[in-house]
Structures are given as structure tokens and as C-alpha cells.
C-alpha positions in Angstrom: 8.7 -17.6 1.2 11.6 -16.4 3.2 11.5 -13.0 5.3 13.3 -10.8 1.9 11.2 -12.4 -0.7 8.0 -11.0 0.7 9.4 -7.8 1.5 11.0 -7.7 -1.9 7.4 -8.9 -3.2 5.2 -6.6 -0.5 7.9 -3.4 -2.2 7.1 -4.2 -6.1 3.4 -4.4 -4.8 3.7 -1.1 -3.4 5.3 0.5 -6.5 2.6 -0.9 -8.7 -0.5 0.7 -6.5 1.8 4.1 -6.3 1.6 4.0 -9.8 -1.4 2.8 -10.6 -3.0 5.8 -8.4 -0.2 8.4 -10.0 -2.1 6.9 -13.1 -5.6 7.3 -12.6 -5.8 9.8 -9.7 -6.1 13.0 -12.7 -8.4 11.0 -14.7 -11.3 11.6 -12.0 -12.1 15.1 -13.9 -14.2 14.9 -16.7 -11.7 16.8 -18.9 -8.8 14.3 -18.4 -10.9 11.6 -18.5 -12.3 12.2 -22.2 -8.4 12.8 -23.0 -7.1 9.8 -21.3 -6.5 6.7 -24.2 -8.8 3.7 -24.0 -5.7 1.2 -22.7 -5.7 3.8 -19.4 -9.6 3.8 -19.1 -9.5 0.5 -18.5 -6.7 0.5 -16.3 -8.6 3.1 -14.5 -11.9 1.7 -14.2 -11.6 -0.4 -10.9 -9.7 2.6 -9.5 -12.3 5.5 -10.5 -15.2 3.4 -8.5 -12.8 3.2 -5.9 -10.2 5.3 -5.6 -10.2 6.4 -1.9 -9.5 2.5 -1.2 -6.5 2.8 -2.9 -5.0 5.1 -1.4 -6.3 4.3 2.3 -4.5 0.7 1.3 -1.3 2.0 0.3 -1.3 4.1 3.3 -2.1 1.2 6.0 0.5 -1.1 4.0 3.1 1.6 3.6 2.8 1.8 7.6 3.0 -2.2 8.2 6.4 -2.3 5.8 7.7 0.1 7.4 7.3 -1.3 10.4 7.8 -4.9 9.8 10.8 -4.8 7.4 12.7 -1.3 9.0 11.6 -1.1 12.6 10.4 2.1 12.1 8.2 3.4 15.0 4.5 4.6 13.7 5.7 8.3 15.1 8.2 8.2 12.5 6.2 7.0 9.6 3.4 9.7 10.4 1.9 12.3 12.1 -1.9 12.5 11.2 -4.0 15.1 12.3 -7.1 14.2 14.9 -9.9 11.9 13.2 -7.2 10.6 11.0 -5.5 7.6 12.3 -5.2 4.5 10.4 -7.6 1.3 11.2 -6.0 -0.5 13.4 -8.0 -3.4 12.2 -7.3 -3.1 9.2 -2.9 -2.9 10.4 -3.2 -5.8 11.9 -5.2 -7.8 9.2 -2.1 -7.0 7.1 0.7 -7.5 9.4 -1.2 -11.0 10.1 -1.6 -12.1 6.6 2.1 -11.3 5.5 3.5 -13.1 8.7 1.3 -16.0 7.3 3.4 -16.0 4.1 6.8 -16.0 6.1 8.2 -19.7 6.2 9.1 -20.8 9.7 12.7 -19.6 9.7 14.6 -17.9 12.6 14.7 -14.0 12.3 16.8 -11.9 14.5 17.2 -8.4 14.9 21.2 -8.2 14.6 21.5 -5.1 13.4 
């Protein structure tokens, strides 16, 4: 996979979990959730059990792509508060498996 597929693939992935959390994130009340339509229950099953991992992915992969594919320093992408920062484990788990998927080609920061 070349350099813009993945981060054309790594960006659709990231609009899907936006969505998905946009989704079910409401749906964690009792009221919505005996509201919501059987197609979005299931949808939002996985994500109910969950859904702190969601978001804490998204947030660790919005900071990698941002990154990786802009070159945009981590003081730029956020500003947490004390006792927030990201994993750095976990950044660098992700940054490792998506330079895994990166054929061997020559990338070079002309811009």
C-alpha cells in the first residue's frame, strides 16, 4: 500500500468511528435507548459495552495522522490538562502498525 492509500484508508476509518460514536454516544441513556430502532441497537451494542475505548482510540489515532500524514507537532493537535495525556504506548503501537502497511517506497518531505 503506497503512503496516500493508507492515509486515504486510515481517513475513511476515522470518519466511520466519528460516526459511529456520533451514533451511539446518546443512546447510553435509558430514554434514548428504548427510542433508538433495532438496526441502531445493534450497531450500538459493541459500542455501549465500550464506549470509552472508542473514543480514547479515535483520540490516539487522530494524534498519529496528524502527525504522520501533516507534520503536525502534538502541541498543535492538543493541549490536555494534567493526568490526561495520551498512552504513549498505545501512539506508538499505532504509528508502528501503519508504517508496517507502507510498501517500501521513498518518501520525502518536499513540501
Amino acid at each position: 500500500m503506497t503512503y496516500k492509500e493508507l492515509k486515504h484508508k486510515i481517513k475513511e476509518e476515522q470518519k466511520s468511528l466519528a460516526q459511529k460514536i456520533r451514533t451511539c454516544k446518546p443512546l447510553r441513556k435509558p430514554k434514548n435507548w428504548d427510542s433508538a430502532s433495532e438496526k441502531t441497537k445493534q450497531l450500538c451494542n459493541s459500542y455501549n459495552e465500550g464506549w470509552n475505548n472508542y473514543g480514547w482510540e479515535f483520540r490516539h489515532r487522530h494524534i498519529i495522522y496528524c502527525n504522520m500524514f501533516n507534520n503536525t507537532p502534538y502541541d498543535m493537535i492538543e493541549q490536555p490538562r494534567d493526568g490526561n495525556r495520551p498512552s504513549s504506548h498505545l501512539l506508538d503501537k499505532i504509528k508502528e502498525e501503519w508504517e508496517n502497511q507502507i510498501d517500501d517506497e521513498v518518501v520525502c518531505d518536499c513540501a
